[in-house]
N, C-alpha and C positions, 0 to 999 in steps of 0.2 A: 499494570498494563496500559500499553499507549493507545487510542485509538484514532482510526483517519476515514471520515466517511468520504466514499468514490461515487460517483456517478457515472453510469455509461454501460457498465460490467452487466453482461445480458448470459453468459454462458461458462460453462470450464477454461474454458480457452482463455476468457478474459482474467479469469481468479488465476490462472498458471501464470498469465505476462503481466500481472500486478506483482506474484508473489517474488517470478524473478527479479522485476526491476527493484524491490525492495529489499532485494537477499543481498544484491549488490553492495551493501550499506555494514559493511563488518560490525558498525556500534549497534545494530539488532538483531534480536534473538527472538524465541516461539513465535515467529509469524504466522499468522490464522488469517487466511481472507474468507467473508463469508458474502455469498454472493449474495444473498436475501435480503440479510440486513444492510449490503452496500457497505461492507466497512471491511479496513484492516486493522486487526491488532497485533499487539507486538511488544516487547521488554526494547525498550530505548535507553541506550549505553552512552549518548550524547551527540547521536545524530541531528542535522541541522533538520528541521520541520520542513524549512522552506524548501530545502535540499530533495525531500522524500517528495512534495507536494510537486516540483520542478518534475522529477524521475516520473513519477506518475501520469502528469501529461503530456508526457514527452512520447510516451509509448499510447497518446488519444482517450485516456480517461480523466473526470474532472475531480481533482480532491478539494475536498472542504476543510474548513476545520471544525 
């Protein structure tokens, strides 16, 4: 499993428009966002990093790596 810690994610609402913008991504699978720990995981099939990290603050949260 991959993981991506986010910064920003205060609510459901934000764990939902994380989880879609990174459903978007066909080369990943079992996505789990957990709002607590600030992180996404995930099985990555050869998704670009940068790619996921771009999506991510596109929709106002900040990913790390």
């Amino acid at each position: 499993m991959d993981t991506l810690n986010i910064k920003g994610m205060s609510c459901q609402h934000c764990v939902s428009a994380v989880k879609k913008a990174l459903e978007k991504f066909p080369e990943l699978s079992q996505i789990t966002i957990n709002l607590e720990a600030g992180q996404a995981t995930f099985i990555n099939n050869g998704a670009d990093r940068q790619l996921l990290r771009a999506a991510i603050s596109k929709i106002g949260f900040e990913p790390e790596e």
